[in-house]
C-alpha positions in Angstrom: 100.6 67.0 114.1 102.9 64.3 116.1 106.4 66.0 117.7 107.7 64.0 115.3 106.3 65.1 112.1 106.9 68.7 113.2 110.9 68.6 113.8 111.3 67.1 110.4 109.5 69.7 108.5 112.2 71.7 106.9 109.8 73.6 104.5 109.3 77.4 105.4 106.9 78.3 107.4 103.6 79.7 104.8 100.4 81.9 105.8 97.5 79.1 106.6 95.4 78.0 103.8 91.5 79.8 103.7 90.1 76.5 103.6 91.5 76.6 107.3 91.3 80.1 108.7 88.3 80.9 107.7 86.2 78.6 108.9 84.3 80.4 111.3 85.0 78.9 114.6 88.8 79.1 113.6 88.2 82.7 113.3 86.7 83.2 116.5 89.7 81.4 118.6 92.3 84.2 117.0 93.5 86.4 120.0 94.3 90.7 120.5 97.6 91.2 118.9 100.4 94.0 117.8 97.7 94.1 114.8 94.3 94.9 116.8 93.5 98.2 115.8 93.7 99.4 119.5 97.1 98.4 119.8 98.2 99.7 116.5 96.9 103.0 118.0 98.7 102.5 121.5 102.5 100.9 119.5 102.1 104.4 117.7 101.2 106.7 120.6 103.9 105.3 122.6 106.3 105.3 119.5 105.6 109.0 118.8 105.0 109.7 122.1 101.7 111.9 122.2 100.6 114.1 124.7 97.4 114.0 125.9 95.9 117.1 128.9 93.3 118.0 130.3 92.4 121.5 129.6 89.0 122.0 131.4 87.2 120.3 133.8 83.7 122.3 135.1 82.0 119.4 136.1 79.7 119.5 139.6 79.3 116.9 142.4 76.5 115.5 140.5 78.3 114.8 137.7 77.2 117.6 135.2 79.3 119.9 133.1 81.8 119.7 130.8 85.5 119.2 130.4 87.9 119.0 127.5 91.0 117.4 126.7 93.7 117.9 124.0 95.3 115.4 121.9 98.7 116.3 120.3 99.4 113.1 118.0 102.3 113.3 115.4 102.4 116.9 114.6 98.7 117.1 114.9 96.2 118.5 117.1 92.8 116.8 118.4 90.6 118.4 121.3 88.0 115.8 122.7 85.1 117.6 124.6 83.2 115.9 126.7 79.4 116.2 127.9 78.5 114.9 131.0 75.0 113.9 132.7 73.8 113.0 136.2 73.2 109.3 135.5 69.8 108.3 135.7 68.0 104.7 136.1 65.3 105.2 134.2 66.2 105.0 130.5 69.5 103.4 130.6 70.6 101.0 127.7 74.0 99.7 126.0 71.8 99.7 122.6 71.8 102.2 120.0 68.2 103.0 120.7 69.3 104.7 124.2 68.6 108.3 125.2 69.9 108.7 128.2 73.6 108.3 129.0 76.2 109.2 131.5 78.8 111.0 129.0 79.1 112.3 125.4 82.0 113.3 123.2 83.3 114.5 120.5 86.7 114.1 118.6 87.5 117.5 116.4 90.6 118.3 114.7 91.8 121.4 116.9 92.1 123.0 118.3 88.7 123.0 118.1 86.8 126.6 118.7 84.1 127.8 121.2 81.5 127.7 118.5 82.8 124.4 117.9 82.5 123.0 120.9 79.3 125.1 121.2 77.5 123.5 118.0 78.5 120.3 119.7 77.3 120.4 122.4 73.4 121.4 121.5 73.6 119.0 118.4 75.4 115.7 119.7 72.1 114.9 122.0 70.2 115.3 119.1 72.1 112.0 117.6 70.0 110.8 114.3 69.0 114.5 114.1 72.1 116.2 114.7 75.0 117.7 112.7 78.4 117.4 113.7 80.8 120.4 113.1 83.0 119.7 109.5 86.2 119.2 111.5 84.2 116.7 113.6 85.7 112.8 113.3 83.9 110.8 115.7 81.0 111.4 117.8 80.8 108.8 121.4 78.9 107.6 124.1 79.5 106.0 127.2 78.0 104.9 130.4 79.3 103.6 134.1 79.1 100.4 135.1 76.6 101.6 137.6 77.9 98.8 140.2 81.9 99.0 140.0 81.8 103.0 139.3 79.6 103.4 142.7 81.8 101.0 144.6 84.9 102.9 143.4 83.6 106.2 144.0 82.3 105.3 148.2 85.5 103.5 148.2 87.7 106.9 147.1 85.8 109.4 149.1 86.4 106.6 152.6 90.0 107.1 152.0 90.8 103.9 150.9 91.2 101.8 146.9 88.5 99.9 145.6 88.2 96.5 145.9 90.2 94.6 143.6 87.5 91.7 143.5 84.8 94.0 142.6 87.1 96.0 140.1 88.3 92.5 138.0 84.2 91.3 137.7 83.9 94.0 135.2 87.5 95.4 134.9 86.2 99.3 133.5 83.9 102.1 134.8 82.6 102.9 132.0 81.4 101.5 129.1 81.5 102.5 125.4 77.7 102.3 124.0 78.9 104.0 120.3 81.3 105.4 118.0 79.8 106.9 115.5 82.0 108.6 112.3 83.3 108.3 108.7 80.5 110.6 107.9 77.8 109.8 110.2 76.0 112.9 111.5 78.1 115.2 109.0 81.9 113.3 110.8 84.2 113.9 108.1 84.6 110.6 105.5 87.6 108.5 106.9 88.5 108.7 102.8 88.8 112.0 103.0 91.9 111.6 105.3 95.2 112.7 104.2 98.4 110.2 104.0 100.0 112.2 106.8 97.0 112.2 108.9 98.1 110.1 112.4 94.3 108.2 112.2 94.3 107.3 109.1 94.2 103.7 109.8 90.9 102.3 110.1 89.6 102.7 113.2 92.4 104.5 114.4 90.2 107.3 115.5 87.2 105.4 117.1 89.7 103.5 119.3 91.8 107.3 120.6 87.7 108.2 121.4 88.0 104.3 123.5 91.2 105.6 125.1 89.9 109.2 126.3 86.6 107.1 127.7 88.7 105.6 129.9 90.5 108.8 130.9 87.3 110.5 131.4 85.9 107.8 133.5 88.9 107.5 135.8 88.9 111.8 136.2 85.2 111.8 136.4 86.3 109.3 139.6 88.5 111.2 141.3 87.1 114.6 140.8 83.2 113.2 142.5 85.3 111.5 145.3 86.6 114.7 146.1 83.0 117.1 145.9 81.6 114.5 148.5 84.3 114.0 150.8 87.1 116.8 150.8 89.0 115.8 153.4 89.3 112.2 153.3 88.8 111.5 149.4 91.8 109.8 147.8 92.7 109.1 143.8 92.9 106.2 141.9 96.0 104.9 142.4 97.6 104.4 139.2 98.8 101.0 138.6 94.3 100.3 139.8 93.9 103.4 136.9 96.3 101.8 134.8 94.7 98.4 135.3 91.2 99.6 134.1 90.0 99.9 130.5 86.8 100.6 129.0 84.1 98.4 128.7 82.8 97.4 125.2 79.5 95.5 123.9 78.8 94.0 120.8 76.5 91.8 118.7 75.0 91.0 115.5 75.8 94.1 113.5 79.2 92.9 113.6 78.0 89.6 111.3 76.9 92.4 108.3 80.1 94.6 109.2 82.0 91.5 108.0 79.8 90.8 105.2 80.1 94.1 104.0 83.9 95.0 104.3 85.4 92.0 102.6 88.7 93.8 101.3 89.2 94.8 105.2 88.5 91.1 106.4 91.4 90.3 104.1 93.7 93.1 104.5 93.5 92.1 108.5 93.8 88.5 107.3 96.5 88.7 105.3 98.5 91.2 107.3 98.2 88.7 110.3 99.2 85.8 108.3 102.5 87.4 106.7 103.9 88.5 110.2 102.9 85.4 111.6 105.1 83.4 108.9 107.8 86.0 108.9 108.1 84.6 112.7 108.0 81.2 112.6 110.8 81.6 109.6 113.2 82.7 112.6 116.1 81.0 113.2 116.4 81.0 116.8 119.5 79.8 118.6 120.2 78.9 122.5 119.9 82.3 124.3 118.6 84.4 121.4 117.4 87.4 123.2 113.5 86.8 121.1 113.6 83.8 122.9 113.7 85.5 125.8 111.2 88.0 124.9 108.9 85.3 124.0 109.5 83.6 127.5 108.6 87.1 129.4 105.0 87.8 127.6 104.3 84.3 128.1 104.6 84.9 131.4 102.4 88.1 131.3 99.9 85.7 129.9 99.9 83.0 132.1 99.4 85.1 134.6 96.5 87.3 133.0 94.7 83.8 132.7 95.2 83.0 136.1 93.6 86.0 137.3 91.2 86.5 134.9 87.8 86.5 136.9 85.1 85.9 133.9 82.9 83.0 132.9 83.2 82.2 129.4 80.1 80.6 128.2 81.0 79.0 124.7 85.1 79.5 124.9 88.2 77.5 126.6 87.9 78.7 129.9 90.6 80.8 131.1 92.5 78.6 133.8 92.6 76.0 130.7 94.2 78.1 129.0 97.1 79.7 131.6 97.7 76.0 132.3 97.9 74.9 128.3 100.6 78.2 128.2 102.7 76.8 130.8 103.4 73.6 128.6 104.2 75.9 125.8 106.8 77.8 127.9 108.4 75.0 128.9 109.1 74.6 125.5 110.2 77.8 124.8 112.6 77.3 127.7 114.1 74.6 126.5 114.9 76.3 123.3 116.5 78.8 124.9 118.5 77.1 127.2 119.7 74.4 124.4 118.3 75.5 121.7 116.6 72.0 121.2 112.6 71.1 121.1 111.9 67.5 122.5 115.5 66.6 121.9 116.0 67.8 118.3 117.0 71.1 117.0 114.5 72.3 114.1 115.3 74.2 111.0 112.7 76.5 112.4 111.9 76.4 115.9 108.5 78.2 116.5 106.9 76.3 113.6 107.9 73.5 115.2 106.7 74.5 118.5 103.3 76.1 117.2 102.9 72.3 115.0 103.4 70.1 117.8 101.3 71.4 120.0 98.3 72.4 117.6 96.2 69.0 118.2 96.9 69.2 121.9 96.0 72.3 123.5 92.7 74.7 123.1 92.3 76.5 119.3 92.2 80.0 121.8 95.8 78.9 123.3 97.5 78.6 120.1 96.1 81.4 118.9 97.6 83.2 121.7 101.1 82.1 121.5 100.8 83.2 117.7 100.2 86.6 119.1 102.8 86.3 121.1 105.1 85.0 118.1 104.6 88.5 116.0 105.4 90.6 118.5 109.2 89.1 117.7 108.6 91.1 114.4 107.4 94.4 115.7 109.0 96.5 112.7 107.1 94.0 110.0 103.8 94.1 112.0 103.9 98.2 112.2 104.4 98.2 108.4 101.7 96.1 107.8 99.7 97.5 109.8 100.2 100.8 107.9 99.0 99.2 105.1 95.7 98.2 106.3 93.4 100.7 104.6 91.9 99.8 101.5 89.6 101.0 98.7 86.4 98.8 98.9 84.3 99.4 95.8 83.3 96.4 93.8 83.7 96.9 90.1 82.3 94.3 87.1 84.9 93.1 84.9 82.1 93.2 81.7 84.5 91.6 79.1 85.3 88.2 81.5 83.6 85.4 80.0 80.5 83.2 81.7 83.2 80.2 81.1 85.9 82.8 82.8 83.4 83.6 85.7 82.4 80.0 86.3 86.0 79.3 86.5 86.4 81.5 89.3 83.1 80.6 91.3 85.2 77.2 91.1 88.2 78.1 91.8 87.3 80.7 95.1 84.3 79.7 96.5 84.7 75.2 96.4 83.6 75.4 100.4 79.7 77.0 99.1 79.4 74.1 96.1 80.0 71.7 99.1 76.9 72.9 100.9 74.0 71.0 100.5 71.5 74.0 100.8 68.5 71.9 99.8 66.5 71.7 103.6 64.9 74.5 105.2 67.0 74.1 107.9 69.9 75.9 105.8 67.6 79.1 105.0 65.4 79.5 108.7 67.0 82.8 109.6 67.0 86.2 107.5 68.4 89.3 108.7 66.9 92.7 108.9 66.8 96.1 111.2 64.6 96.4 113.3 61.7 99.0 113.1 61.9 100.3 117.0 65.2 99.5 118.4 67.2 100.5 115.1 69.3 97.8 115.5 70.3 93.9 113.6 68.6 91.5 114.1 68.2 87.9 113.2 64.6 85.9 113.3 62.9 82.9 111.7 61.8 83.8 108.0 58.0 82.7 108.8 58.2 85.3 111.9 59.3 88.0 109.7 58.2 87.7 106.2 57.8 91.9 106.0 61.6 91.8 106.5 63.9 93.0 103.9 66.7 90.7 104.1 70.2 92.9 104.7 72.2 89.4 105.1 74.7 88.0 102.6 73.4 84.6 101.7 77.0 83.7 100.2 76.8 79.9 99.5 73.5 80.5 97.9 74.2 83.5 95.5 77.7 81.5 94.7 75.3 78.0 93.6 72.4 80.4 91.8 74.9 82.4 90.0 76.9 78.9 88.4 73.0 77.3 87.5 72.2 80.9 85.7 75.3 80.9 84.4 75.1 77.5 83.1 72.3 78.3 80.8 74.4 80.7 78.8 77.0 80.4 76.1 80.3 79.8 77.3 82.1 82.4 75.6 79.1 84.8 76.3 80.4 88.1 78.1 79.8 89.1 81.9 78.2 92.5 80.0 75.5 90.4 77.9 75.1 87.9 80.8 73.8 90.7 83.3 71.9 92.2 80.8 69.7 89.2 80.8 69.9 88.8 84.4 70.4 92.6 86.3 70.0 90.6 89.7 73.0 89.5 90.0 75.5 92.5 88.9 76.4 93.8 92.5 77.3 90.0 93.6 79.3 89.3 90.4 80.9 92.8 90.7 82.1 91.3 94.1 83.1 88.2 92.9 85.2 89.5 90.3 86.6 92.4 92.4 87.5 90.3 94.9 89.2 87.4 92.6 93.0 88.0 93.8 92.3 87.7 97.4 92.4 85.0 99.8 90.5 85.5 103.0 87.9 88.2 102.0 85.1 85.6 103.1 84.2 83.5 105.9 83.0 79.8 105.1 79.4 80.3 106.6 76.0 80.1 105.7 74.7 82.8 107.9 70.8 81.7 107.1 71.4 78.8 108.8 70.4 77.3 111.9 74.0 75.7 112.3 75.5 79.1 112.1 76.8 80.5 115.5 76.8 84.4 115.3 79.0 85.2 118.6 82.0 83.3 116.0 82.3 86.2 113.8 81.5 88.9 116.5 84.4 87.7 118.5 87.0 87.8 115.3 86.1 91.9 115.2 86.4 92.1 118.5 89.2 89.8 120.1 91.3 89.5 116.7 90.6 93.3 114.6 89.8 95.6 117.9 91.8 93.8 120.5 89.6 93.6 122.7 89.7 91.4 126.5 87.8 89.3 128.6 85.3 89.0 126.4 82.6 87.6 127.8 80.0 85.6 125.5 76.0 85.8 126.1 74.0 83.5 124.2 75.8 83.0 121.5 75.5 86.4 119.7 76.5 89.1 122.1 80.0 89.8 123.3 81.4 92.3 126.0 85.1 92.7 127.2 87.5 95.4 127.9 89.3 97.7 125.3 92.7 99.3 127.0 92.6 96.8 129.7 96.6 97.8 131.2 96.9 100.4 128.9 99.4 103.6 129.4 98.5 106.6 131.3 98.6 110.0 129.4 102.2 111.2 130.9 103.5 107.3 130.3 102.6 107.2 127.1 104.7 111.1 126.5 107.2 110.0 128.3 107.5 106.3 126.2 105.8 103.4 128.2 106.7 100.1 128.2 105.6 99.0 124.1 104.3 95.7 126.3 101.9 97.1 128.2 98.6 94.1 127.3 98.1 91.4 129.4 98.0 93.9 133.1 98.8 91.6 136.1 96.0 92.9 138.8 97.6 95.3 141.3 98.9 94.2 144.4 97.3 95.2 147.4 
């Protein structure tokens, strides 16, 4: 959109249409925000101001032992014991197929007892075979960074802080390699939750099991510095501690997680979407202290661009981006200081802003500043975000007409009729676990053809569904219809359940050989976890950094800074 065009709007701002956000390259440029579940978790911690201690910690100079640590969140009470291991070469993996790993954990409802903790520990090694105790939410894994851990550790027990070069290539010591819960091993059912419960968000709990990783990793640190070198070993220093998250992998199971959670996809969506147009419908005058707000995390991010050390393989590169930012604030700065954009004074500023600049800078920019924008509505976003959980059964609607249901097919899914699915091309892939590694994966159909397909082919069920349909009489009932064709009832029960959302659906054949997976992992990532620096591997596989800047324990009691994300690197 011309500068023009976008001062004379004088419309209100309105969430984007799907047609446009969910296509799934638009998806992938959306950024961590107030509304990434890690921090939701983090606004709230600080907000309520939780206190997190270590309670024991009999762990060797070999690394073996255990310690424990205590959560005390909004009037409840979570101990998180930990498990750790000499790390090993031999054996070691990021995959869900591993058996050998630096650190296990559990998160109990506590105080949890010795029998507890106990049962825990002879069961959680077990994994697939083991049983969790009943209080038990999340069971976790993690291993170090073998290279940045080792460095940090000979550099603590010299005397002296690791290198801040060799810290930012990675930017954690350990990595997560599973959260496993909502009934997983025995976990108790997320469902099963009460109102009042401080986690009850969705992945509320697996991201407090992100932030004691990091903890861990960071006392795991210091305490190994100290066995091998007594009298010279130092401590992280904090703002380096501060600085350091927790790493965080991911691939194609994230492509069915989407598939399968469609009311969550939309909840997210939507959420995003309202807070975002609540923010552009501000009307912003010279020197309005949100102005200024806005100009300061701008900054932040500039500057996190600048220094960002990765190599983004299919994304805008991150000095692209710092210097697209800039342009943005001087915008912002002139609204502040005159309260005027390109000469003109908008009815509403930061649409106008976000509009004019749209066609001109990187999809991954914008989508940044429109982070940016919703933290200028924190109360609205914390609401929202609140209201994230959601029931996700499908249920048939068996009185709905075939004319009824072809009017919805229509009306919802216009993007799959556009398909042409005819070539082979648009079916190569199918999508199955695999037999040894226990894990998604995707493969040509002729390679495969034992495979049970656990993909949604969307497009195609929407365009078989309207030719079966077709053949019937229109005023012939959903309940009759499925009688004569049983196939179909679980996709029409989705369909139909799904009928007064907007964005439960991505616009993708995934079959296809025109379908880039590492789109939809990074949405789950970046845009619902909040995860940085992600890092893109061949187009399906995705590591970054979960916490990156995050609050230390007696910050976060003692109420840290609410805008904490985007950590400049420590001076040194």
């Amino acid at each position: 959109m011309t500068l023009d065009a976008a001062l004379a709007g004088a419309a209100a701002p309105r969430p984007r249409e799907p047609d446009f956000l969910l296509r799934p390259e638009r998806l992938a440029a959306l950024q961590p925000s107030r509304l990434s579940a890690s921090r939701t978790l983090m606004a709230q911690a600080i907000r309520e101001r939780w206190k997190i201690r270590r309670i024991r910690f009999e762990i060797d100079g070999e690394a073996r032992g255990t310690a424990l640590y205590r959560i005390e969140a909004g009037g409840a009470v979570f101990d998180f014991p930990v498990f750790s291991f000499e790390p090993k070469r031999a054996g070691r993996t990021g995959r869900i197929i591993g058996r050998v790993w630096d650190m296990m954990a559990a998160l109990i409802e506590g105080p949890a007892s010795a029998e507890e903790i106990e049962q825990t520990k002879r069961e959680l090694p077990k994994l697939y075979a083991g049983r969790a105790p009943a209080r038990t939410l999340i069971w976790c894994r993690s291993n170090r960074s073998m290279r940045v851990f080792d460095h940090a550790l000979e550099s603590l027990a010299a005397g002296r802080q690791p290198d801040l070069a060799t810290l930012g290539q990675a930017c954690y010591l350990m990595r997560n390699t599973g959260l496993d819960g909502n009934g997983t091993f025995g976990t108790r059912s997320f469902r099963a939750l009460e109102a009042d419960h401080p986690l009850r968000r969705p992945l509320a709990a697996q991201m407090l099991c992100a932030y004691m990783m990091r903890e861990f990793a960071a006392d795991v640190a210091d305490h190994l510095a100290r066995q091998r070198a007594p009298a010279t070993a130092v401590a992280l220093a904090p703002d380096i501690r501060r600085f350091l998250g927790v790493g965080n992998g991911s691939a194609l199971g994230l492509i069915l997680y989407v598939n399968n959670h469609p009311h969550l996809v939309d909840r997210w969506l939507s959420a995003f979407e309202t807070a975002l147009a609540a923010a552009k419908s501000l009307k912003l005058a010279a020197g309005d202290p949100r102005l200024l707000h806005l100009l300061r995390l701008l900054d932040r991010a500039i500057a996190f661009r600048r220094e960002d050390r990765m190599i983004y393989e299919a994304f805008a590169p991150s000095r692209q981006i710092a210097g697209e930012l800039a342009l943005l604030r001087a915008a912002v700065e002139e609204l502040y200081r005159g309260g005027r954009l390109a000469g003109a004074a908008p009815s509403y500023p930061l649409a106008a802003l976000a509009d004019a600049f749209e066609d001109r800078i990187a999809p991954e920019t914008l989508e940044t500043l429109h982070s940016l924008l919703i933290e200028l509505v924190p109360e609205l976003v914390d609401r929202l975000a609140d209201n994230i959980s959601v029931e996700e059964e499908f249920h048939t609607t068996p009185e709905m007409t075939v004319d009824e249901l072809r009017a919805l097919l229509r009306q919802h899914y216009a993007w799959a009729f556009a398909l042409d699915l005819a070539g082979e091309s648009t079916r190569r892939y199918i999508w199955y676990k695999s037999v040894t590694a226990e894990e998604p994966r995707r493969g040509p159909r002729e390679e495969v053809p034992w495979a049970i397909n656990l993909g949604l082919d969307l497009p195609r069920l929407v365009q078989d569904l309207d030719a079966a349909l077709a053949e019937r009489a229109p005023r012939e009932s959903t309940a009759r219809f499925l009688l004569a064709h049983p196939e179909y009832r679980s996709f029409v029960a989705r369909v139909q359940t799904l009928r007064a959302l907007r964005y439960h659906s991505p616009h993708m054949n995934i079959m296809g050989e025109e379908f880039v997976p590492i789109h939809l992992v990074r949405l789950v990532n970046v845009a619902i976890h909040g995860i940085d620096k992600t890092r893109d591997f061949l187009n399906r596989n995705l590591r970054g950094v979960l916490f990156h800047g995050a609050p230390l324990p007696e910050e976060i009691a003692a109420g840290a800074d609410p805008d904490w994300f985007y950590p400049p690197e420590p001076a040194r």
